[in-house]
Structure formats: C-alpha cells, structure tokens
N, CA, C and O of each residue as an XYZ file, in Angstrom:
404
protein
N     -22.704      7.837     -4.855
C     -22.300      8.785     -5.861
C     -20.923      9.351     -5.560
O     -20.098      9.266     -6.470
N     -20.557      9.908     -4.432
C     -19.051     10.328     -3.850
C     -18.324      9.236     -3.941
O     -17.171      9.664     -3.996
N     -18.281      7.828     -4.002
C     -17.390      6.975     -4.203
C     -17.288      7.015     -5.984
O     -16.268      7.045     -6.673
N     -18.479      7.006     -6.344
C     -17.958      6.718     -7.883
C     -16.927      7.672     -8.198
O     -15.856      7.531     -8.789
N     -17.585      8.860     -7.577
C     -16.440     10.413     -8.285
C     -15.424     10.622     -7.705
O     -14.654     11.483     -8.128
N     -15.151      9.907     -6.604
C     -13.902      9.686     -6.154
C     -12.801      8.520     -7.218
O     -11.675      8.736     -7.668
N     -13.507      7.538     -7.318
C     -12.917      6.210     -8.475
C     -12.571      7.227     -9.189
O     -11.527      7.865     -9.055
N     -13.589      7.456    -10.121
C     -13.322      8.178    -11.142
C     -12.135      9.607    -10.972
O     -11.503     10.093    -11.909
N     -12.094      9.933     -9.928
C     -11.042     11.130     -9.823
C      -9.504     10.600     -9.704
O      -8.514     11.326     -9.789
N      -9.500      9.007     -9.463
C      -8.391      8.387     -9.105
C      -7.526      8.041    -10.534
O      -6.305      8.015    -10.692
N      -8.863      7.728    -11.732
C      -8.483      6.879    -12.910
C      -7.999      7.856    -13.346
O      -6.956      7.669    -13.973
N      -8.444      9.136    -13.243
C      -7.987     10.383    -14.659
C      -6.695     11.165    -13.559
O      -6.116     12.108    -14.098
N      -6.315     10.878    -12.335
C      -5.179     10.896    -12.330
C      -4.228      9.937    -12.224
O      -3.324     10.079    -11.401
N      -4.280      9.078    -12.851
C      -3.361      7.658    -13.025
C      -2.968      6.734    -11.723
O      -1.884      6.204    -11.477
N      -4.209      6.706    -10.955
C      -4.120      6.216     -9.571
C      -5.406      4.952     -9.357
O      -6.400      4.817    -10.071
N      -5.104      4.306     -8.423
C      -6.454      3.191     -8.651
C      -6.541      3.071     -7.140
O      -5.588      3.445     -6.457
N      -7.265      2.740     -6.774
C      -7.549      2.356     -5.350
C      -8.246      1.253     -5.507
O      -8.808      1.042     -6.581
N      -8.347      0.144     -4.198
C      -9.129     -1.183     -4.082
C      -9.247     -1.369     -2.988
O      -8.350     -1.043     -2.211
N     -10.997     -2.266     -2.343
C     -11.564     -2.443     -1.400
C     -11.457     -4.003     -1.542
O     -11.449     -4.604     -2.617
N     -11.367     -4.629     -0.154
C     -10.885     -6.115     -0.285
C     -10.790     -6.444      1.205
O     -10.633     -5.551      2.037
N     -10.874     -7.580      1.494
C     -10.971     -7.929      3.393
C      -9.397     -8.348      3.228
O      -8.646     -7.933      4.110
N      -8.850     -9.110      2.206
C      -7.694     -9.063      2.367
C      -6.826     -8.782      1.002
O      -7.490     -8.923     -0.025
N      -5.411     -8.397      0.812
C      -5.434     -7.714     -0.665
C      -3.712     -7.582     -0.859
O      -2.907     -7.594      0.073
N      -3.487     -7.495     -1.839
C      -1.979     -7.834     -2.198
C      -2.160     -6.119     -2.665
O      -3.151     -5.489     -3.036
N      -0.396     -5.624     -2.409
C       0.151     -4.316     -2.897
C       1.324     -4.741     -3.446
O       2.214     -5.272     -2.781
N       1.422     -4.392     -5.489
C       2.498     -4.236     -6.269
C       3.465     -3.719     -5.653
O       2.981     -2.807     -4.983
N       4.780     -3.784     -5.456
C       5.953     -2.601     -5.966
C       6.270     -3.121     -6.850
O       6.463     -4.334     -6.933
N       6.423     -2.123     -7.910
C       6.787     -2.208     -9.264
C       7.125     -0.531    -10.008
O       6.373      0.444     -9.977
N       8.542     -0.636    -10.663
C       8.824      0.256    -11.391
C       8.890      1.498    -10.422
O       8.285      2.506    -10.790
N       9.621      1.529     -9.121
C      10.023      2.516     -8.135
C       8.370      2.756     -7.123
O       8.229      3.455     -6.119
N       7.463      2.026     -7.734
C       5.942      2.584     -7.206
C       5.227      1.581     -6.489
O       5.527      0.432     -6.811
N       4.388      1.704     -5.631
C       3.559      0.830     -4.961
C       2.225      1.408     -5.429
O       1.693      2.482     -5.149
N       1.730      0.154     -6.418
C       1.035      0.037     -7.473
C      -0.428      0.993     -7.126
O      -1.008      1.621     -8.012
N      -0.849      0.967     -5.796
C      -2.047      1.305     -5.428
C      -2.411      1.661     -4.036
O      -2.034      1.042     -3.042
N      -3.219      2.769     -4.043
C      -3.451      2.836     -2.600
C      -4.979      1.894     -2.596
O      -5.670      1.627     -3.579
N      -5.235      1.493     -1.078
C      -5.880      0.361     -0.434
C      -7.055      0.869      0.393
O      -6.955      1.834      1.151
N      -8.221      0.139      0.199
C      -8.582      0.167      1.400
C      -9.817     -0.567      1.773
O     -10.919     -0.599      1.225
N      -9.310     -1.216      2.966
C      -9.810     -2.081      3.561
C     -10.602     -2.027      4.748
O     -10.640     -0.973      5.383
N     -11.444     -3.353      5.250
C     -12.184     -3.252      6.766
C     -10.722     -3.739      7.667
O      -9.637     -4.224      7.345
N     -11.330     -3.339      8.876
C     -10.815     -3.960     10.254
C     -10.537     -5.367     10.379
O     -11.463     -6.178     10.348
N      -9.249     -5.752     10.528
C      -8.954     -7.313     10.299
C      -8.702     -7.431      9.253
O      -8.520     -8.589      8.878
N      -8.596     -6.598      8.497
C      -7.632     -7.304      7.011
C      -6.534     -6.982      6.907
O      -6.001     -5.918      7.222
N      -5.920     -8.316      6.238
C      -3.934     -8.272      5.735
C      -3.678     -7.451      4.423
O      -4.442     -7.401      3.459
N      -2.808     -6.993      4.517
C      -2.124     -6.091      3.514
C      -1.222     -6.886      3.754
O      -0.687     -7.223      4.811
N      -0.960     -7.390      1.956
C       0.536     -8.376      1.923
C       1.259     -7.320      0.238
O       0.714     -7.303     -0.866
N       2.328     -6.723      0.563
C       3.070     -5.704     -0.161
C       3.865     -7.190     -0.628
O       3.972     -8.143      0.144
N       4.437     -7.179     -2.164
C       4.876     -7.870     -3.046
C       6.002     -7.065     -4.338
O       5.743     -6.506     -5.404
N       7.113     -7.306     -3.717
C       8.466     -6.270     -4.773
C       8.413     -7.143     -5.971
O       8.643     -8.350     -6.052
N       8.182     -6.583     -6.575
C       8.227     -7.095     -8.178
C       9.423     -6.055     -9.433
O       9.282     -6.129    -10.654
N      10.375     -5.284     -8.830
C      11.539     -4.954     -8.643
C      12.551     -5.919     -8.466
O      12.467     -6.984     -7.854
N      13.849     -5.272     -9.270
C      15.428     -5.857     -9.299
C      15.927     -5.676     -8.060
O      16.776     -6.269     -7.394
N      15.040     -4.481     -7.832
C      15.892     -3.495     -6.717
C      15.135     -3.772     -5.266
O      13.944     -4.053     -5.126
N      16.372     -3.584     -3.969
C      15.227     -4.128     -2.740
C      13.997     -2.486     -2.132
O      14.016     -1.265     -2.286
N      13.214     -3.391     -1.517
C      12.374     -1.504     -1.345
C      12.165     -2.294      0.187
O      12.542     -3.403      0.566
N      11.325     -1.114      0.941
C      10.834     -1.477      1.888
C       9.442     -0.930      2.630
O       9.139      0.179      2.190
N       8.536     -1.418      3.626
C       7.333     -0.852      3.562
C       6.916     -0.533      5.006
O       6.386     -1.286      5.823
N       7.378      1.126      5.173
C       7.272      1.503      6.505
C       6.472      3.045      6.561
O       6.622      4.033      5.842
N       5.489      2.780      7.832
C       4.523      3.124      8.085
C       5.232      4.703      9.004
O       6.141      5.005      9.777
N       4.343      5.187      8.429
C       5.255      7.130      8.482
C       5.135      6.848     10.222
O       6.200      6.757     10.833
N       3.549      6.686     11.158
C       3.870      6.629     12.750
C       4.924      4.990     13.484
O       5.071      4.613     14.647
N       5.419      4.443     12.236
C       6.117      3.420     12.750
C       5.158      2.089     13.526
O       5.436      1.435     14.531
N       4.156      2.023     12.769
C       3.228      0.694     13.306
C       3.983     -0.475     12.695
O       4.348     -1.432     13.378
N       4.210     -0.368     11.376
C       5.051     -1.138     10.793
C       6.128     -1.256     10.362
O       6.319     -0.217      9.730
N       7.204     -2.025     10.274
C       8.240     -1.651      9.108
C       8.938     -3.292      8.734
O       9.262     -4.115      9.589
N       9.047     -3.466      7.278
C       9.625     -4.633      6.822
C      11.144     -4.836      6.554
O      11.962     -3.957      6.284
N      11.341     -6.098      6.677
C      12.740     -5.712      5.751
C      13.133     -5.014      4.732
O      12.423     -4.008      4.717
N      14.002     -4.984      3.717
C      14.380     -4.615      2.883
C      13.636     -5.950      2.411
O      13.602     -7.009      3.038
N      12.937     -5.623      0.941
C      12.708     -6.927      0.367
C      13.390     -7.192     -1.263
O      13.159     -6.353     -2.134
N      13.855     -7.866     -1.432
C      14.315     -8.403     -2.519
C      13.543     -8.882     -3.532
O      12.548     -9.243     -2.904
N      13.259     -9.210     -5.055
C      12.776     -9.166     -6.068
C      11.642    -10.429     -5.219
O      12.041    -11.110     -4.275
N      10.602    -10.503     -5.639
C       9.478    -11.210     -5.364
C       9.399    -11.913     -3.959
O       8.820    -12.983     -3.769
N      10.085    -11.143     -2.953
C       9.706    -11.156     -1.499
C       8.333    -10.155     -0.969
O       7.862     -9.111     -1.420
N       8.007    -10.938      0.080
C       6.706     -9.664      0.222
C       6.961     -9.754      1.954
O       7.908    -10.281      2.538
N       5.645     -8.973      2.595
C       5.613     -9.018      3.861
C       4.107     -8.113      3.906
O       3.696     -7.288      3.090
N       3.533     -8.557      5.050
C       2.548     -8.818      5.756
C       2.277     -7.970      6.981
O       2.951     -7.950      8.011
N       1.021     -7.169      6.668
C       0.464     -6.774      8.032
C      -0.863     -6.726      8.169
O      -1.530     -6.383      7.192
N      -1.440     -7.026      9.283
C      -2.420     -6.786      9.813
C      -3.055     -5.939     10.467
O      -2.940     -5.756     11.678
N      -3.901     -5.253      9.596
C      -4.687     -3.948     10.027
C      -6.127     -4.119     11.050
O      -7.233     -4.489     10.659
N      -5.826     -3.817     12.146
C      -7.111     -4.133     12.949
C      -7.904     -2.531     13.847
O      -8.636     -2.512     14.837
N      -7.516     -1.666     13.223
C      -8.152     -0.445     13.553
C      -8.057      0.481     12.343
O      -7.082      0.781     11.654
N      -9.687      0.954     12.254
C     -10.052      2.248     11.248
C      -8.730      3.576     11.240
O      -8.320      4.207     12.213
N      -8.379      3.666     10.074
C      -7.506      4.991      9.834
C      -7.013      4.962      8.840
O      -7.235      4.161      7.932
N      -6.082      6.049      8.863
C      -5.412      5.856      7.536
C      -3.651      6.126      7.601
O      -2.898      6.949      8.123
N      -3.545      5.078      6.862
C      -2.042      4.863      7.455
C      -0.644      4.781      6.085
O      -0.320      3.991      5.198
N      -0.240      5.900      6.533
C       0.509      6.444      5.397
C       2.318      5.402      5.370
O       3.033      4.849      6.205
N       2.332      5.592      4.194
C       3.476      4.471      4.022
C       4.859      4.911      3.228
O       4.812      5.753      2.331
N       5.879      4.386      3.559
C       6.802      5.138      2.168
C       8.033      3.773      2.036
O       8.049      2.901      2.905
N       8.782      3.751      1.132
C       9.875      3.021      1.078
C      11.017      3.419      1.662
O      11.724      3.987      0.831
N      11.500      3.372      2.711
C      12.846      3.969      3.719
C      14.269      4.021      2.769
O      15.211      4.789      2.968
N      14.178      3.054      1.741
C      15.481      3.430      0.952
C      15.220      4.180     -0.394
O      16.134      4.753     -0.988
N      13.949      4.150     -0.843
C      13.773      5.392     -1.689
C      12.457      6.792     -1.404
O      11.613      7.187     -2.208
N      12.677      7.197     -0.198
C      11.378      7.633      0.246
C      10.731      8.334     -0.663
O       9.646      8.696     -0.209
N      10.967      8.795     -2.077
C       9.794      9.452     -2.988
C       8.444      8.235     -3.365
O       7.337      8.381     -3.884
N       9.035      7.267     -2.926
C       7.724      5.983     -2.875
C       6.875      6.462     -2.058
O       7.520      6.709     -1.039
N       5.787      6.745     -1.897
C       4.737      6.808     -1.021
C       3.117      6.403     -1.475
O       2.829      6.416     -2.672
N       1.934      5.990     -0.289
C       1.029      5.385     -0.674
C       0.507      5.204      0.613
O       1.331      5.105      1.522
N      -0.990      5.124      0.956
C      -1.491      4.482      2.029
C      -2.065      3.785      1.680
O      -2.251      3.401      0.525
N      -2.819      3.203      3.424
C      -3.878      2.279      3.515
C      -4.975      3.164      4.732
O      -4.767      3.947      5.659
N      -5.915      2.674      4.257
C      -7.192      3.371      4.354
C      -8.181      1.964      5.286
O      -8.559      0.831      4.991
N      -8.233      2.480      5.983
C      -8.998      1.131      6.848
C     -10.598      1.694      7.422
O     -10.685      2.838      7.869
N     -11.457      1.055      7.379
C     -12.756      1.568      7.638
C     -13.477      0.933      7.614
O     -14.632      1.302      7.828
C-alpha cells in the first residue's frame, strides 16, 4: 500500500520512478527523465538525448562521466544499498537519484 501511494505521489507531481535489475536514464530537455531504483548489482546506463553535452556525477563522487554529447551514454554499476544523489556538473539545477535496495 506505501508503494502504491508513493507511485501515486510521484505521478501527481510530474515525477515517475522505476524498479529494474538493470535500466536506462533519459536526459532530455535540461532533465534526467526519472529517478531509479534498483537491487544490488544493477547498471544504471544514463543516455543524453540533448543538443547540448550534460554530465552524470554523483554528489559523494562514486561516480562521474564525461561530458556526454547528443546520444552518448555512460554506465555504472551499483553494488551497495543507498541512495545516491546525482546532478549534471555543467548545469547543476539537473538533479535526480538512484535508490538501490
């Protein structure tokens, strides 16, 4: 029941979340389409679907990608429960996590 009303608290604020062992993240239109969340051992593969380059770095610095260019992506592997907050380093009002559990 707390997951549904959580979904549901996500849709009526224009937000979606998704559970998946492994799972692709939009950037699109300055935004990274969705927050995530996944088990232990799953890839998060981020995908710029933008003119413009973005990038996908992890606020404690576990990760950080290049700059990516229009339909470049990059890849990480999440192998411990948490939640791991993210932003774009060249436009930091981008922000979004991943949720591992």
């Amino acid at each position: 029941m707390r997951t549904t009303l959580f979904a549901i608290a996500l849709v009526l604020a224009g937000m979606s979340a998704a559970t998946a062992a492994d799972t692709t993240v939009t950037i699109k239109n300055f935004n990274f389409v969705m927050d995530v969340s996944v088990t232990p051992g799953s890839t998060v593969t981020w995908k710029n679907l933008d003119g413009e380059p973005h990038t996908v770095a992890s606020a404690d610095g576990l990760f950080r990608s290049p700059a990516l260019d229009q339909n470049d992506s990059f890849s990480f592997k999440f192998d411990k429960p948490g939640i791991y907050k993210y932003i774009c380093s060249i436009h930091p009002q981008m922000r979004a996590m991943i949720t591992v559990k």
